[in-house]
C-alpha positions as CSV (number, residue, x, y, z in Angstrom):
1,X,68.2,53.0,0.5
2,X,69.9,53.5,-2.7
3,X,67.0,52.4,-6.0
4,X,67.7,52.2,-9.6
5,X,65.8,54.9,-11.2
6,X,62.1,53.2,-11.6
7,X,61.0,51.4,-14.7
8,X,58.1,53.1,-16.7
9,X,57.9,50.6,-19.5
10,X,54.0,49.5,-19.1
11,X,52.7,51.6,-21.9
12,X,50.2,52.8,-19.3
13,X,50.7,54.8,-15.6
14,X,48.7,52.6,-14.0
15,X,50.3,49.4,-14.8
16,X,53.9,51.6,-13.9
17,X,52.3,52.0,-10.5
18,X,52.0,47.7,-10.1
19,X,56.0,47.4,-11.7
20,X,57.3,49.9,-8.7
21,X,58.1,46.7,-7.2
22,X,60.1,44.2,-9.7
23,X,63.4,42.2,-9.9
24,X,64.9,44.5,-12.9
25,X,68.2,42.4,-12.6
26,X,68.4,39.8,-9.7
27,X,67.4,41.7,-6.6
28,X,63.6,42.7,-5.9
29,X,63.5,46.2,-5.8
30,X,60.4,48.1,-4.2
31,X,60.3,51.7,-5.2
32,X,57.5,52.2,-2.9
33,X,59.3,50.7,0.5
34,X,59.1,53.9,2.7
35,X,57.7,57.5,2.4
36,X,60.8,58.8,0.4
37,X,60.7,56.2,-1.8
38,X,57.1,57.0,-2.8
39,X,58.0,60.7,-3.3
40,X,60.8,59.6,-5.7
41,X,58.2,57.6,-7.8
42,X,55.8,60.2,-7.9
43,X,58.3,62.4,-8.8
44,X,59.4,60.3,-11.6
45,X,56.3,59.1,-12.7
46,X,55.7,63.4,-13.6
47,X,52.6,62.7,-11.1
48,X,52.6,65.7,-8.7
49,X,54.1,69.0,-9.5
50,X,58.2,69.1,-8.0
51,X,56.9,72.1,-5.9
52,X,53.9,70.2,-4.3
53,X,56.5,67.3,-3.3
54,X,59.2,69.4,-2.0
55,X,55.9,71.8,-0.3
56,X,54.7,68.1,1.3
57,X,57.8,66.2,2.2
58,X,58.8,69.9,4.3
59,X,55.4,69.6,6.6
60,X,54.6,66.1,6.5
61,X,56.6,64.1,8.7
62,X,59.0,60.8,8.0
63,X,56.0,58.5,9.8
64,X,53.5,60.4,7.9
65,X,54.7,59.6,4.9
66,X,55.9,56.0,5.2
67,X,52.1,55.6,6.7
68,X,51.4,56.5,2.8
69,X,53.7,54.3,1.5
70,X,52.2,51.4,3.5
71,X,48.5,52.5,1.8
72,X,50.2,52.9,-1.6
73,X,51.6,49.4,-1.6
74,X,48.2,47.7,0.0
75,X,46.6,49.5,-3.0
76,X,49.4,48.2,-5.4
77,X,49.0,44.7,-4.4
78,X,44.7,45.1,-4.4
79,X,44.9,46.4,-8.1
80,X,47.6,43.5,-9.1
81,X,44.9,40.8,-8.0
82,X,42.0,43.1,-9.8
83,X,44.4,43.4,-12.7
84,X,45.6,39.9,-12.9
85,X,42.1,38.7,-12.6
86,X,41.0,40.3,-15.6
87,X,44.1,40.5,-17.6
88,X,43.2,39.1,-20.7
89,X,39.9,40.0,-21.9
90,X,37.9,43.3,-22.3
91,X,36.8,44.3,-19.1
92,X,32.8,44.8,-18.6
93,X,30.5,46.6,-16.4
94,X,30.3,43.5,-13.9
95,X,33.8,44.3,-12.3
96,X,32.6,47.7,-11.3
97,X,31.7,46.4,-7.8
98,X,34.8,45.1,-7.5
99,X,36.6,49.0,-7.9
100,X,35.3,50.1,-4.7
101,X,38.8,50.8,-3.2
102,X,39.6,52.8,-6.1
103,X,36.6,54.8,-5.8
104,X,36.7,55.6,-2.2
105,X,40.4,57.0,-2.4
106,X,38.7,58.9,-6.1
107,X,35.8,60.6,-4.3
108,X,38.6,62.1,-1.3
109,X,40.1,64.5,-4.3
110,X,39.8,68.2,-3.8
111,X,40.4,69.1,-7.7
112,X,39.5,72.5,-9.4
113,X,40.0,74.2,-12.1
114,X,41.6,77.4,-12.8
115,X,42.7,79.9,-15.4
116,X,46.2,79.6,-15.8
117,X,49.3,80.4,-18.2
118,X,49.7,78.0,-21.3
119,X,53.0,75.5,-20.6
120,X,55.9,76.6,-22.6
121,X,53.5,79.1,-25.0
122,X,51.6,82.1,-25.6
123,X,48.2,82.1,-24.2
124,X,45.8,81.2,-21.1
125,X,44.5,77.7,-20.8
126,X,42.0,76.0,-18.4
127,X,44.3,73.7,-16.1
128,X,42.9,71.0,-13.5
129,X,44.5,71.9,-10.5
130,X,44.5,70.0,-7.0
131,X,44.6,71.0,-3.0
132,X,47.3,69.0,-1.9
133,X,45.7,69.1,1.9
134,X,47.8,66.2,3.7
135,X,50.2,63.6,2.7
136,X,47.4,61.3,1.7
137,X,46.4,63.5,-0.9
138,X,49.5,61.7,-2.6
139,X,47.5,58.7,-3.5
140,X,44.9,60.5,-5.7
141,X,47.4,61.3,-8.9
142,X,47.7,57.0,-8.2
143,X,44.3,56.1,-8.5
144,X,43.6,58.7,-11.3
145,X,46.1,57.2,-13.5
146,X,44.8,53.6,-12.4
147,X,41.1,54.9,-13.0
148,X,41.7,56.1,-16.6
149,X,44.0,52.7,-17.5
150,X,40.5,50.7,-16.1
151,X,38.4,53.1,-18.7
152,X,40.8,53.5,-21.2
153,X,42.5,50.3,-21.8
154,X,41.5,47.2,-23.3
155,X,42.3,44.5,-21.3
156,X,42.7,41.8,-23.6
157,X,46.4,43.9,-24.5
158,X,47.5,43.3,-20.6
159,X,50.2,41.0,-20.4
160,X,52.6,39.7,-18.3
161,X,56.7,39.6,-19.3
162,X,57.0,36.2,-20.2
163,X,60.8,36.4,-18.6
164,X,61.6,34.1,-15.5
165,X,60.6,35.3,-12.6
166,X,59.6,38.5,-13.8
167,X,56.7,40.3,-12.3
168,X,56.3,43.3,-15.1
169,X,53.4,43.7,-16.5
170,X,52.4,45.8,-19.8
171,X,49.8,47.0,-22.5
172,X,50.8,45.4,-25.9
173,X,50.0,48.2,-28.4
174,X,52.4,46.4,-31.0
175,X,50.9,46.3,-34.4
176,X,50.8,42.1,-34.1
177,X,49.8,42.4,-30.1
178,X,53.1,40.2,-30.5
179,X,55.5,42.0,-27.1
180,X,56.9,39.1,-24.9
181,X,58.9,41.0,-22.6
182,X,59.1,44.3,-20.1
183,X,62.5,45.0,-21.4
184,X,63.7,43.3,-24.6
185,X,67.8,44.4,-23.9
186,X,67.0,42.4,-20.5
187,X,64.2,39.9,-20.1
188,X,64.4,39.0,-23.7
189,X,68.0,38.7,-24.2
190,X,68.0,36.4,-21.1
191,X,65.3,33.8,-22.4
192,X,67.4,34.2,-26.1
193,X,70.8,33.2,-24.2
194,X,69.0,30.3,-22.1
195,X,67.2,29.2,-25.1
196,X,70.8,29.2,-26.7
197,X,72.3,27.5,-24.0
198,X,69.5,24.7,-24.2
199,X,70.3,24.1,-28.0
200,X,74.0,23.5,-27.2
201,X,73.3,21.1,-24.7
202,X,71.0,18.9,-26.6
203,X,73.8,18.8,-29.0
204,X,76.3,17.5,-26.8
């Protein structure tokens, strides 16, 4: 299936990973749909190292990796109804028994670290590597970046775009906490030309 290049407009990879399915024009898009599709996001998203992709999609196979997709969207759609809930407020140690999922898929990682070559300088630095064992292990860079947006974020900053029938959610970090839309050039154009559209009306 041919996707539009996913939308990472959240302010935050864990809120990314709900908007991998959205309506960025008129037609629902679900970046997530089969195993390829997940690759592409992860890829993407700057989630798993390009070798490690390439390394899995060669030994994994087609059903193997769709069988991940199918987890990564059931996780998706568990963390919009976690997110959703709390959305709005700070979040407090009460809703830690509700982060079980995300714990279980958390404790599965086989993450070390190692002495490694400074990116793009002189030097050695201390890097957090991973054993990418099996296809599933695709779903742990997921729940780490969902993990850190539960501890990191406030939640009273998660919002919803307020464009019809948009699904995008974000993390208003504007000075004001004032941001209405995913996309101002598209959600927020289209409620200003509908808005415009009312106003010659009532004048007719």
């Amino acid at each position: 299936m041919d996707r539009p290049p996913a939308m990472f407009i959240a302010d935050s990879l864990g809120l990314d990973f709900l908007n991998s399915v959205a309506t960025p024009v008129d037609t629902p898009v679900d970046w997530l749909d089969d195993g390829d599709g997940l690759i592409d996001w992860l890829s993407q998203a700057k989630l798993v190292p390009a070798e490690e992709l390439d390394a899995l999609k060669a030994r994994a196979r087609p059903a193997e990796l769709d069988k991940v997709a199918d987890q990564a969207r059931a996780l998706r759609e568990w963390f919009r109804g976690f997110v959703l809930e709390h959305a709005g407020r700070p979040l407090t140690a009460k809703a830690l028994h509700e982060l079980g999922p995300l714990n279980s898929i958390l404790q599965r990682d086989e993450a070390f670290l190692q002495i490694a070559p400074r990116h793009g300088e002189e030097g050695l630095a201390l890097q957090r590597m991973r054993r990418w064992q099996s296809a599933e292990a695709l779903l742990l860079p997921v729940a780490e970046a969902m993990a850190k947006f539960v501890c990191e974020e406030d939640f009273s900053d998660v919002k919803a775009c307020e464009g019809h029938n948009c699904t995008m959610l974000f993390a208003d970090h504007t000075r004001r906490r004032a941001r209405r839309w995913c996309i101002m050039a598209v959600c927020g154009n289209r409620a200003k030309q509908a808005a415009h559209r009312s106003r010659l009306k009532g004048r007719q």
